[in-house]
N, C-alpha and C positions, 0 to 999 in steps of 0.2 A: 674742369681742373685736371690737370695735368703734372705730372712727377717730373722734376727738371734737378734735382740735387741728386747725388748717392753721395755717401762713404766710403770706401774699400780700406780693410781696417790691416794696416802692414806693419805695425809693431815688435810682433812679436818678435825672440830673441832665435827660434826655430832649434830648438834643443836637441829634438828626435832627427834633424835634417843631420846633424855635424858632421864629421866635418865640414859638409858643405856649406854651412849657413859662418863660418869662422870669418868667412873672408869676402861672402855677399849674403846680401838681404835677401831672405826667402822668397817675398814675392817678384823678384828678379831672376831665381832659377828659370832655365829654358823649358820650354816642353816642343818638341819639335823645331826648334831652334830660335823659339818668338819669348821671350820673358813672361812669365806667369802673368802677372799684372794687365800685360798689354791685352790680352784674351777679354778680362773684365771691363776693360774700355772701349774696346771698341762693340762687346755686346752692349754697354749702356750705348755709346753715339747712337747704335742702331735705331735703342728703343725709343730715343728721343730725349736723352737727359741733355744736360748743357754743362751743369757744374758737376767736378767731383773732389770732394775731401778724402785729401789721402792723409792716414797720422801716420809717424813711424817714430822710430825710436833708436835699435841697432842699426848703422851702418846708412842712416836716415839719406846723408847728401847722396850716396850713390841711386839712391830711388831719384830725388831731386835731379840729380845729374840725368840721368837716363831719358827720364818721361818730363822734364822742361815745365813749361805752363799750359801743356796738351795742345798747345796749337796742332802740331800733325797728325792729332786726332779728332783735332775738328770740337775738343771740348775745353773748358775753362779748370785747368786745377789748379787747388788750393790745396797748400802742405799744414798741418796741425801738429808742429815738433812736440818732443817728451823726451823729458830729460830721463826719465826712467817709464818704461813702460808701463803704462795705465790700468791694465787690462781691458774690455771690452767696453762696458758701463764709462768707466772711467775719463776712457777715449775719447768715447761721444759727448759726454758730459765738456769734457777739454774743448772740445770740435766745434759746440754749439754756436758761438758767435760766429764761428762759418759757414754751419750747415742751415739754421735758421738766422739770416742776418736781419728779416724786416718778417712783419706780422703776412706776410701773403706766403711766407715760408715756414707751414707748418708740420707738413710732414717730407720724411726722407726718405730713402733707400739705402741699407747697409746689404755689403757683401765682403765675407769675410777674403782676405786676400789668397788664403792657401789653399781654394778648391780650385778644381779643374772644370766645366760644367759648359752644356749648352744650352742653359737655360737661358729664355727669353723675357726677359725684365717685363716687355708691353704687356705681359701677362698678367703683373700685378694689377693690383686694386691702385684705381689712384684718387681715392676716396675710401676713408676707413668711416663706417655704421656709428652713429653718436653711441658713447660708451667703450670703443674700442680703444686699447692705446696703441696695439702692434697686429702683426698680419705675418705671420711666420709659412715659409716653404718648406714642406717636409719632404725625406725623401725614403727610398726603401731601406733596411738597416744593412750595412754594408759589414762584412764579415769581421772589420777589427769594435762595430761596436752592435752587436746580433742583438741585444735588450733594449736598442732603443733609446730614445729621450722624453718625448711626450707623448698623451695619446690626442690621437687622431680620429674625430668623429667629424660628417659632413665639413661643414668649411669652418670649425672649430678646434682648439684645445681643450680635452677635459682632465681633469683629477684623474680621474681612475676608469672612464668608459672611451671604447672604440679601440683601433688598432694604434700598436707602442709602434711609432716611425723614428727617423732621425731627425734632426732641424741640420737642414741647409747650410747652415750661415748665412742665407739669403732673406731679407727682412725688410719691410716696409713699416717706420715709426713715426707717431706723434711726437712732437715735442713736449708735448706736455706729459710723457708717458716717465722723462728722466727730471722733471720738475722738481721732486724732491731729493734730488742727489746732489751731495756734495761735490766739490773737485777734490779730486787726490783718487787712488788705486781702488775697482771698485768693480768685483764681477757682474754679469747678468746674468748670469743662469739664476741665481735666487732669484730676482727680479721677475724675471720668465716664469718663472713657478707660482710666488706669488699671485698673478696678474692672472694665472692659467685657476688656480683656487678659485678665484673671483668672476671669470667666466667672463674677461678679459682683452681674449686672443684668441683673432680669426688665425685661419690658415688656408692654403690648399697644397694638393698633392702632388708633388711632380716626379714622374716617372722614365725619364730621358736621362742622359750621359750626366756624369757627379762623382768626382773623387774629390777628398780630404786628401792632398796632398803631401801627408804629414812625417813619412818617412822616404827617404831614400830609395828603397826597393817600390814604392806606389809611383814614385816619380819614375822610376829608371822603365816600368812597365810602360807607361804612358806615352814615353819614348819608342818604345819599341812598336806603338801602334802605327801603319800606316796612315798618313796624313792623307 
């Protein structure tokens, strides 16, 4: 079995970017002169995906306009509009009828749109352990969030044991993981916690290039890096 769908979740209204985000969509800012977005596409082509669900919300046609139906990236995309932004949960729950279309589609790949990252998707699991619903990347805590989000023991989440890392944004789920969620506005991080209580959610660790792209000054850095 093999991972052929992602997500890349580009809703957001990008509140910390402004003025930049006033007048383009965040995951369309540049980094080196290529659009954010474009970076997470053509890592998935690499790794072998074929579809990918993009939602969006602000400024949604100019994503649509820009990146087409992926043909000149060699992948199939699928747009998930929102008349108001969903938040994360929400999103995917929105998405489903794209991301799982037929029962041989049961799990996905999300990547949140506003990181920077050379992370290699083949890395994933492309089979989650019966009892699993999600399979989270974590990475080392970067200075705007030094506490962390969950902890981190062997290829797990736990409560309260192992090292506190960040989560990625980068995630590999079941469908049946958002089963009981309504449609309408609806975060994951509870979710995530939840499921991490219950001993739930694999992970692993990855330790290569990763920005949260979240303010202006982390972008304008990024730039500055020689290509």
């Amino acid at each position: 079995m093999t991972l052929s769908t992602a997500m890349i979740l580009a809703a957001g209204r990008g509140e910390r970017m402004r003025p930049l985000t006033d007048s383009v969509p965040k995951p369309l800012l540049k980094i080196q002169g290529k659009p954010l977005i474009e970076y997470h596409l053509e890592a998935l082509k690499r790794a072998g995906y074929q579809r990918v669900v993009i939602n969006h919300a602000w400024l949604g046609q100019q994503i649509e306009s820009v990146l087409g139906t992926g043909e000149r990236f060699g992948l199939n995309i699928l747009y998930s509009a929102e008349t108001q932004a969903l938040e994360t949960a929400g999103g995917i729950v929105n998405a489903m009828p794209l991301l799982c279309p037929s029962e041989k589609h049961e799990m996905f790949t999300l990547v949140n749109g506003d990181i920077f990252t050379g992370f290699d998707f083949a890395t994933l699991p492309t089979y989650l352990p019966e009892g699993l619903g999600a399979h989270l990347v974590m990475v080392d805590n970067p200075s705007h969030n030094q506490q962390g989000d969950f902890y981190f023991a062997e290829h797990g989440l736990h409560p309260k044991q192992g090292c506190k890392l960040t989560f990625s944004g980068i995630a590999v789920y079941r469908k049946s993981f958002f089963a009981q969620i309504s449609l309408g506005v609806k975060p994951l991080a509870p979710m995530l916690r939840t499921a991490i209580n219950q001993g739930l959610i694999g992970a692993q660790h990855y330790t290569g290039q990763w920005t949260d792209v979240g303010t202006p000054q982390r972008l304008n850095e990024l730039n500055k890096i020689e290509s």
